[in-house]
DRENDO-1510 file (C-alpha; in Angstrom, 1 decimal, always signed):
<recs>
REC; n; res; u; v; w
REC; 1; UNK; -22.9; +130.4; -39.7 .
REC; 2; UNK; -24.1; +127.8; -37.3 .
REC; 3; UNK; -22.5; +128.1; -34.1 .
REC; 4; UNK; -21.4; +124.4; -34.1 .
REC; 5; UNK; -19.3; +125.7; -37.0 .
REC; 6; UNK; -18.0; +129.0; -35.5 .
REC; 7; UNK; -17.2; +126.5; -32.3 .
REC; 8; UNK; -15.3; +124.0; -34.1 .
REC; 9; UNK; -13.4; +126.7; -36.0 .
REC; 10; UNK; -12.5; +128.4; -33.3 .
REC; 11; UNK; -11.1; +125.9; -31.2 .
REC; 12; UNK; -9.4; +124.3; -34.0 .
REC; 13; UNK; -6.9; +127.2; -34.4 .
REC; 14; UNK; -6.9; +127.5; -30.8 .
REC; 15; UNK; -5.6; +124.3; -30.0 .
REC; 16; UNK; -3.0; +124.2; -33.0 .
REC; 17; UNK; -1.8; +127.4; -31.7 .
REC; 18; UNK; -1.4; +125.3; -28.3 .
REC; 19; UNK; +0.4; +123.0; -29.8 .
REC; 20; UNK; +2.5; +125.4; -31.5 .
REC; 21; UNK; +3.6; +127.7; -28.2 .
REC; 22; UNK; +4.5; +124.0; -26.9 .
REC; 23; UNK; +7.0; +123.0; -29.4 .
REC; 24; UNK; +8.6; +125.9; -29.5 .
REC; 25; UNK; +9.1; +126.4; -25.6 .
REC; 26; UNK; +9.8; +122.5; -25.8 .
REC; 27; UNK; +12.4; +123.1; -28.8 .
REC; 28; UNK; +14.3; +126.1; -27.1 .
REC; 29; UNK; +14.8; +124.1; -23.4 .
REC; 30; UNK; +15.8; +120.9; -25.0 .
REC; 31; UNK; +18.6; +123.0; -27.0 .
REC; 32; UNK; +19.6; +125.0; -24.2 .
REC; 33; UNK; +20.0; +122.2; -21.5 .
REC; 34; UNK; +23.3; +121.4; -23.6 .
REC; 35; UNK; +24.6; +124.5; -23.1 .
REC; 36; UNK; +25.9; +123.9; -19.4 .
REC; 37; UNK; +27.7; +126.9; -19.4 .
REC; 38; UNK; +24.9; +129.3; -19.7 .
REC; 39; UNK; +22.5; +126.9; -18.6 .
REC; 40; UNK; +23.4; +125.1; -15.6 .
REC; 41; UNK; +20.3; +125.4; -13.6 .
REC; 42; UNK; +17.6; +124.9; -16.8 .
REC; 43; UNK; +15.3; +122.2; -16.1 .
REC; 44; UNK; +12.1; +120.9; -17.3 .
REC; 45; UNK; +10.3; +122.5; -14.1 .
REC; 46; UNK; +9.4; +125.8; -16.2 .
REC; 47; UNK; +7.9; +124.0; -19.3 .
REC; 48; UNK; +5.8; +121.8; -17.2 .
REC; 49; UNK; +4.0; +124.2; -15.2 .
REC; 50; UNK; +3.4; +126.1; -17.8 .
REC; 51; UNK; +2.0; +123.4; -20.2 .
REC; 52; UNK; +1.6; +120.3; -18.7 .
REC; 53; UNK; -1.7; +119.3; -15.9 .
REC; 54; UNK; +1.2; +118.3; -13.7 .
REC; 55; UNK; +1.2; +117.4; -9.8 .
REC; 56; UNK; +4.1; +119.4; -8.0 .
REC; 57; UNK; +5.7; +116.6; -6.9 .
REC; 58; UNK; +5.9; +114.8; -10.2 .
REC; 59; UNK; +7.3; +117.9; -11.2 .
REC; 60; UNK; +10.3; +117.5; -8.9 .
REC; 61; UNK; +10.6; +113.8; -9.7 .
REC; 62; UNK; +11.4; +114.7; -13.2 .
REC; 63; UNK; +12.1; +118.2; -13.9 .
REC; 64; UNK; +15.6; +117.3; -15.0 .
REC; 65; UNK; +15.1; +114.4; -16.6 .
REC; 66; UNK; +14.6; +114.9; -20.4 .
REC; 67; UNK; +13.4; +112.0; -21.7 .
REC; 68; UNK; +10.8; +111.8; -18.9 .
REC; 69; UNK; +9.9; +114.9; -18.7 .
REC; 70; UNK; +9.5; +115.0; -23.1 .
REC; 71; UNK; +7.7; +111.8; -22.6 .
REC; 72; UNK; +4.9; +113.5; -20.3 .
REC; 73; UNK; +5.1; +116.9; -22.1 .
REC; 74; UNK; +4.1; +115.1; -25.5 .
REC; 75; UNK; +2.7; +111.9; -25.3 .
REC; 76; UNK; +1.2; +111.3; -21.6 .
REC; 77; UNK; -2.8; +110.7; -22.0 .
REC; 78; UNK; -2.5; +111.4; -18.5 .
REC; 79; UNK; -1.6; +114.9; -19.3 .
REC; 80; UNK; -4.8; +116.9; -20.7 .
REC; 81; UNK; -2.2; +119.2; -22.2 .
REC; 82; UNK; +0.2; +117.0; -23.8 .
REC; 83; UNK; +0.8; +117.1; -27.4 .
REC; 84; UNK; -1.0; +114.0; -28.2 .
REC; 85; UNK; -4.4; +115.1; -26.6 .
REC; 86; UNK; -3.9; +118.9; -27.8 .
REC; 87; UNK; -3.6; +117.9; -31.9 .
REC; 88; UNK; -6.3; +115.1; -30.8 .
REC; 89; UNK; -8.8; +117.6; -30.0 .
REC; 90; UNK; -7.7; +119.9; -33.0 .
REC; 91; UNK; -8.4; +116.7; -35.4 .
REC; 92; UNK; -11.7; +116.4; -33.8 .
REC; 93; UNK; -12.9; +120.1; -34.1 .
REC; 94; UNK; -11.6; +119.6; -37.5 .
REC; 95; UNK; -12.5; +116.4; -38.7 .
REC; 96; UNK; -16.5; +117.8; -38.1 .
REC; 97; UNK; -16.1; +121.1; -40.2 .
REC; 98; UNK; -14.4; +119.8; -43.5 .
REC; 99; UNK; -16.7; +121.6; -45.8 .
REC; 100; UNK; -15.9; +124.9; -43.9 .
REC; 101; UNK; -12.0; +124.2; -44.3 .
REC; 102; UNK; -10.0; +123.9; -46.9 .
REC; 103; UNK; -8.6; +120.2; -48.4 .
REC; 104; UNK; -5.1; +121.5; -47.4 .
REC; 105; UNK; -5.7; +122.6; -43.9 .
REC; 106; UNK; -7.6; +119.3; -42.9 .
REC; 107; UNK; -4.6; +116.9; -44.0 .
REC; 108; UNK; -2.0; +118.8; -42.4 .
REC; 109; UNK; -4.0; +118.5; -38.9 .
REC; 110; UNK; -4.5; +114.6; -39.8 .
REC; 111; UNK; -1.2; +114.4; -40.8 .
REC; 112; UNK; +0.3; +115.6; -37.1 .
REC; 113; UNK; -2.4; +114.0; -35.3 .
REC; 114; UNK; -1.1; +110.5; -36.7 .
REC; 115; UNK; +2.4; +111.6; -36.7 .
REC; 116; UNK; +2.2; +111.8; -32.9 .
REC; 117; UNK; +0.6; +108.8; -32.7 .
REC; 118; UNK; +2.8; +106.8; -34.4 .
REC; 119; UNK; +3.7; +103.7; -32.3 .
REC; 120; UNK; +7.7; +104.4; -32.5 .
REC; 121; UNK; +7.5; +107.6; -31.6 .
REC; 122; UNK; +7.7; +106.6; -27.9 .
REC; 123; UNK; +11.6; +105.0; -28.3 .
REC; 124; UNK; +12.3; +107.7; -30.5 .
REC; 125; UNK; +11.6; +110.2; -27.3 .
REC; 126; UNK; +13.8; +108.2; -25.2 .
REC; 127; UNK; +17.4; +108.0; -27.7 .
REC; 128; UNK; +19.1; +110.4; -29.9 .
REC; 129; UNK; +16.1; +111.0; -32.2 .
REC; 130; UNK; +14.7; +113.2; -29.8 .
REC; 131; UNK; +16.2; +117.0; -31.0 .
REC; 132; UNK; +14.8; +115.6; -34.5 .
REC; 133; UNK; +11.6; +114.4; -33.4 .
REC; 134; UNK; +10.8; +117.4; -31.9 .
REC; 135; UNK; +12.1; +119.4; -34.6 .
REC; 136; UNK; +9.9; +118.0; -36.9 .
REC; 137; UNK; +6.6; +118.4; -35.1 .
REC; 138; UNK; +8.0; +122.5; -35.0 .
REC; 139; UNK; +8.3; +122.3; -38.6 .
REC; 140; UNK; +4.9; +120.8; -39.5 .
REC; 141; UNK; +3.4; +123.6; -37.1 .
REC; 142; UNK; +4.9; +126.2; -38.5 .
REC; 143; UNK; +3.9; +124.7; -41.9 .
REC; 144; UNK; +0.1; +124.4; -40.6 .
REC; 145; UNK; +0.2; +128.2; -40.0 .
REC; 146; UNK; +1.9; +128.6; -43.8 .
REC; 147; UNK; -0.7; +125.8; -45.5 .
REC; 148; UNK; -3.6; +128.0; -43.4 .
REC; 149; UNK; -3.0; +131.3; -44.2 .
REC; 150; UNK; -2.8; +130.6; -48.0 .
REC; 151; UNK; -5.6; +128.1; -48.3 .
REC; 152; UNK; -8.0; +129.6; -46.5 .
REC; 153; UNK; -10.8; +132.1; -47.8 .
REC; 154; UNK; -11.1; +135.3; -45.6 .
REC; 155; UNK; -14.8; +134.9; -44.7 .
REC; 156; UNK; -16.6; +134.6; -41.3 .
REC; 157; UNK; -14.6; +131.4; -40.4 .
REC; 158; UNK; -11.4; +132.8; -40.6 .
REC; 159; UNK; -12.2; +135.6; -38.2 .
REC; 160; UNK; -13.5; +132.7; -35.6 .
REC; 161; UNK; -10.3; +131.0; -36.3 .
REC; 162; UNK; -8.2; +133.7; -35.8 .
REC; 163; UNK; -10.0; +135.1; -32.8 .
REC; 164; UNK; -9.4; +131.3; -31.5 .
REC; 165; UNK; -5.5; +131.9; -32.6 .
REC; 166; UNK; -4.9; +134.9; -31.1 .
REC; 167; UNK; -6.2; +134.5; -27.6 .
REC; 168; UNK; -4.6; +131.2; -27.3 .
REC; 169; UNK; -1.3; +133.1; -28.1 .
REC; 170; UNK; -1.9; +136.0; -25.8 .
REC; 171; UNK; -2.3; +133.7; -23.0 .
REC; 172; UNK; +0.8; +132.0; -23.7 .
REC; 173; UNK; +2.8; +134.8; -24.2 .
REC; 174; UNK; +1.4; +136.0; -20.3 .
REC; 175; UNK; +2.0; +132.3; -19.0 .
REC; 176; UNK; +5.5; +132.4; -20.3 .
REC; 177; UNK; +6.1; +135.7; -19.4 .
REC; 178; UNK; +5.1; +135.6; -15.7 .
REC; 179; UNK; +7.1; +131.9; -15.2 .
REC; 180; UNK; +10.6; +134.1; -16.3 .
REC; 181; UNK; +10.0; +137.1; -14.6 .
REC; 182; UNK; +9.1; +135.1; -11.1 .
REC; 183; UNK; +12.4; +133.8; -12.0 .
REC; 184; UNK; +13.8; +137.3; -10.7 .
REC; 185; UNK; +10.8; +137.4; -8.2 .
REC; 186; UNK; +9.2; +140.3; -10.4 .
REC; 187; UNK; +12.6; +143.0; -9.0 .
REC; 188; UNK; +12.6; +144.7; -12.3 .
REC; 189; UNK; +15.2; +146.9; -10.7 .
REC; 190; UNK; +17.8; +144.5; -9.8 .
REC; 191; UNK; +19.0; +144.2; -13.6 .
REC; 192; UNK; +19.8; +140.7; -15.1 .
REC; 193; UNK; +22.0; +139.8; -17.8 .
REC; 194; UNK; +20.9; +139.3; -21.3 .
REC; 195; UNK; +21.6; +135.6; -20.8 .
REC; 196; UNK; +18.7; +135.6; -18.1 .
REC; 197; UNK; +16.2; +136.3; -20.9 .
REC; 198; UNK; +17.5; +134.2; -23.8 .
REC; 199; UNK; +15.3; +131.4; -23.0 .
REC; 200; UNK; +12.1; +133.2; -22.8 .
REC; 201; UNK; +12.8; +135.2; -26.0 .
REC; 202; UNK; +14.0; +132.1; -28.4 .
REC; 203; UNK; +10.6; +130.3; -26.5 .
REC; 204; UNK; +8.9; +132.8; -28.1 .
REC; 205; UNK; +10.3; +133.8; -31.3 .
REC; 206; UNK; +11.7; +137.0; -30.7 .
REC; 207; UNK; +15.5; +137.1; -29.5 .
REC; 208; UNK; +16.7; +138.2; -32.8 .
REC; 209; UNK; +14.4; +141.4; -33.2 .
REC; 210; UNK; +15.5; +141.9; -29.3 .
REC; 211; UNK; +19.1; +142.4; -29.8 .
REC; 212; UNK; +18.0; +144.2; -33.0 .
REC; 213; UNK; +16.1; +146.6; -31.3 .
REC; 214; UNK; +16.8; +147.0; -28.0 .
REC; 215; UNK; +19.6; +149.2; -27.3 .
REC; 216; UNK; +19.9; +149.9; -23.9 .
REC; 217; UNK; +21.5; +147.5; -20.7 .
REC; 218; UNK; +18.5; +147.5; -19.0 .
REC; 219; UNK; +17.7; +144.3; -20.0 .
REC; 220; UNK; +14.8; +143.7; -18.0 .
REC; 221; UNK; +12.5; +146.1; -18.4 .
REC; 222; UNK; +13.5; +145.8; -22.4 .
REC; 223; UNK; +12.1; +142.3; -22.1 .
REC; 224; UNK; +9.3; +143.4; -20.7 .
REC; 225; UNK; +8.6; +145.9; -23.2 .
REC; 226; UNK; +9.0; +143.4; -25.9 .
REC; 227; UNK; +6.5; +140.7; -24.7 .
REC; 228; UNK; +3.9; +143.1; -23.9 .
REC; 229; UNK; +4.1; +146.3; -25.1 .
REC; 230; UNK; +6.3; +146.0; -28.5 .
REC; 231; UNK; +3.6; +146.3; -31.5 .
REC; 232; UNK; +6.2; +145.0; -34.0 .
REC; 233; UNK; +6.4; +141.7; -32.0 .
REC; 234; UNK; +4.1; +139.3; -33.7 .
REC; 235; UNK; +3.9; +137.4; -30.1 .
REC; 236; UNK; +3.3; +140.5; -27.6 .
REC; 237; UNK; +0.5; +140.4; -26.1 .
REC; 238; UNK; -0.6; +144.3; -27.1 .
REC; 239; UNK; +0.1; +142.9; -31.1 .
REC; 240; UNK; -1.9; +139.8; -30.0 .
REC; 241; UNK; -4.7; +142.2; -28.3 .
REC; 242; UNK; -4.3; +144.6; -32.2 .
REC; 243; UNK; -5.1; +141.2; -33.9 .
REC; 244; UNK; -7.9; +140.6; -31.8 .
REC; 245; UNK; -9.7; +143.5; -32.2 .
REC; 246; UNK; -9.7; +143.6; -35.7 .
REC; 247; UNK; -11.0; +140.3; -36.0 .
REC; 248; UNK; -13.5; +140.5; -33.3 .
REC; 249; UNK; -14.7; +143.6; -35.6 .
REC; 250; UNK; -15.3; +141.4; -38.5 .
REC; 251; UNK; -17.4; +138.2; -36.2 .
REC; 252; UNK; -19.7; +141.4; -34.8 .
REC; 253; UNK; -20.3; +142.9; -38.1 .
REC; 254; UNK; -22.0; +139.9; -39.3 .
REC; 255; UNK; -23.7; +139.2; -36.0 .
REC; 256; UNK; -26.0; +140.5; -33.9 .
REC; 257; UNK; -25.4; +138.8; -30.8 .
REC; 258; UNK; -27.4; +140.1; -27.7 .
REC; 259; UNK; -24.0; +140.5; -26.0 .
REC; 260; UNK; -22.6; +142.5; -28.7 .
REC; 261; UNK; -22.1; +145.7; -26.1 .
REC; 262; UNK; -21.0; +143.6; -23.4 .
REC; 263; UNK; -18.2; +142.3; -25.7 .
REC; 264; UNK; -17.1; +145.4; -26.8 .
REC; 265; UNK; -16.9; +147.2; -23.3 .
REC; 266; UNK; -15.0; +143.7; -21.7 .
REC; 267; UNK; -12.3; +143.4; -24.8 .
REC; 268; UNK; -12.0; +147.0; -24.8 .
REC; 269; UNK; -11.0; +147.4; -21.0 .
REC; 270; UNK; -8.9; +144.3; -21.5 .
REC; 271; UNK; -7.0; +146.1; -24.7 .
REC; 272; UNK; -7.0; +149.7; -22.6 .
REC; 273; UNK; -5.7; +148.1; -20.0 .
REC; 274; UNK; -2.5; +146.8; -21.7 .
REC; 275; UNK; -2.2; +150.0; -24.2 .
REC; 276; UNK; -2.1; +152.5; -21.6 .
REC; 277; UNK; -0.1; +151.4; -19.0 .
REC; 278; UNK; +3.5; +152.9; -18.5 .
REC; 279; UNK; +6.0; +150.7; -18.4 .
REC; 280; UNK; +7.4; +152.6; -15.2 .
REC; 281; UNK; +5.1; +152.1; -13.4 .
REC; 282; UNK; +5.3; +148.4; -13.1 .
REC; 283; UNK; +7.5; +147.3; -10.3 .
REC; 284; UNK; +8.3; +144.4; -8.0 .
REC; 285; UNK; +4.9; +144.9; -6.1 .
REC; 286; UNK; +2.2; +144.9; -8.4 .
REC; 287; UNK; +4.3; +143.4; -12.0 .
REC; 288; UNK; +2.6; +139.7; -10.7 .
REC; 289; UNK; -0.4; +141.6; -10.1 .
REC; 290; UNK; -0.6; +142.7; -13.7 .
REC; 291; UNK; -0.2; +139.6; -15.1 .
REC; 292; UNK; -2.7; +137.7; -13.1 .
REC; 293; UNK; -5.2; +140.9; -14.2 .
REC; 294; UNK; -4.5; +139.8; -17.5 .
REC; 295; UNK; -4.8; +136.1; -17.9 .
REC; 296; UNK; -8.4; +136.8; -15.7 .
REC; 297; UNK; -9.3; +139.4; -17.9 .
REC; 298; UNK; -8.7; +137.6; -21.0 .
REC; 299; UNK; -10.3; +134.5; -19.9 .
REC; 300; UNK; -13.3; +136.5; -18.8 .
REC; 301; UNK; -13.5; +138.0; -22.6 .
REC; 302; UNK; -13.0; +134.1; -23.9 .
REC; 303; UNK; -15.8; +132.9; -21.9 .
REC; 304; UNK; -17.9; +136.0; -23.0 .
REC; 305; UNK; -16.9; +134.8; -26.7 .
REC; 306; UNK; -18.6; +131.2; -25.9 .
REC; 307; UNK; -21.3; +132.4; -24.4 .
REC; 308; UNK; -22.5; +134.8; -27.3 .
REC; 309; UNK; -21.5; +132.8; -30.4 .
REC; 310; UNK; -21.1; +129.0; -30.1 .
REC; 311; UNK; -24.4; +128.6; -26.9 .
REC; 312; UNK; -22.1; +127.7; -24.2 .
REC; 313; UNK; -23.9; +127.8; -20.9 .
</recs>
């Protein structure tokens, strides 16, 4: 496969899993900023530091204004994260690499690039069409994923788009993650209410399997567990790290890239390092710590990725 191809692939999936973490962060904070009574402090603030290329002062212009702080989180140019220019630069990996995707993938990327493009679509941000409009771009990225997983053939491009899935999701899940637990400024032992980790877990999908599973009061290190250590979690970052590895097995079976053992020895410190901790032993002075490890680790391993397979220099 020409490493043009592997590129485009990659990135593809990459930034539609982007846009997906987005929306669904997005989604969760607009719904819960009605609820005053759980919710009186929720603001914007979070969303935008964690998605948005945002000046701090900006961010306290308009953290609790919705419709301004929607506006910037979806449709500012300005904003080399907004939604616009994240499905923008999915359309464009993807518009180059039709023959290597399927008819069905392709139109559903078209079809939400021009979606949030539509020229409405601004006064719809600002009135009661919000929720919907919102709501609908989680819908169609949920339906990408669906339309992707049962269209596409399970070759060599499917482990690049899946290695470009996956470590978009694992940083998320870390972003997210560190932004709620700073919350608490990282006192793991100075235990939280269930209600102080509702927004985090609807952000990402997993409140429901946390009240299933978790049986325990101590609420924080519970959440914890579940967004990096629970395997059953399709958005921890140890199932992200599983997900990873097996598809990072299939790209070096198939190529014999001079960095092959360099790979290998980075990803797998980056995968020990998460599979062997104890929980316990993350505290207040070094849970911030472990996260910033993390993100630099895993952005070490996706550099490593550009460098072997698509000639970045």
């Amino acid at each position: 496969m020409l490493s043009r191809i592997a590129d485009s692939l990659f990135w593809t999936n990459r930034y539609m899993e982007r846009a997906d973490g987005m929306l669904r962060c997005t989604m969760t904070n607009y719904i819960l900023m009605f609820d005053k009574g759980v919710s009186n402090n929720l603001s914007w603030q979070h969303i935008l530091e964690v998605f948005a290329e945002v000046e701090d002062d900006e961010i306290e212009t308009i953290k609790f204004n919705t419709e301004a702080s929607l506006q910037k989180i979806l449709l500012d140019t300005t904003n080399i994260n907004s939604l616009k220019k994240v499905l923008g630069n999915a359309r464009e990996n993807a518009r180059g690499i039709q023959d290597n995707i399927t008819k069905e993938v392709w139109e559903q990327v078209n079809g939400m690039y021009h979606s949030i493009n539509a020229p409405q679509l601004v006064d719809k941000l600002k009135g009661y069409d919000a929720l919907e409009t919102v709501n609908m771009f989680c819908k169609e990225s949920i339906m990408y994923n669906g339309v992707t997983d049962t269209t596409m053939p399970r070759g060599l491009g499917w482990s690049f788009m899946n290695l470009g899935r996956y470590i978009e999701r694992c940083f998320i899940t870390i972003e997210v993650a560190e932004k709620f637990f700073s919350f608490i400024d990282f006192k793991l032992d100075e235990e939280k209410d269930i209600l102080q980790w509702r927004p985090m877990l609807l952000a990402l999908s997993g409140y429901e399997l946390h009240l299933k599973t978790y049986r325990s009061t101590r609420h924080n290190e519970n959440a914890l567990h579940q967004v990096i250590f629970n395997k059953d979690f399709t958005r921890s970052v140890l199932y992200s790290l599983s997900r990873i590895s097996k598809y990072l097995v299939d790209v070096l079976q198939e190529n014999n890239t001079e960095h092959k053992d360099a790979i290998i020895k980075r990803f797998g410190r980056l995968l020990s390092k998460v599979e062997y901790m104890d929980l316990e032993t993350l505290n207040r002075h070094n849970l911030q710590e472990f996260f910033e490890e993390l993100k630099t680790s895993l952005g070490d391993f996706s550099d490593l990725i550009g460098l072997s397979f698509f000639s970045y220099s």
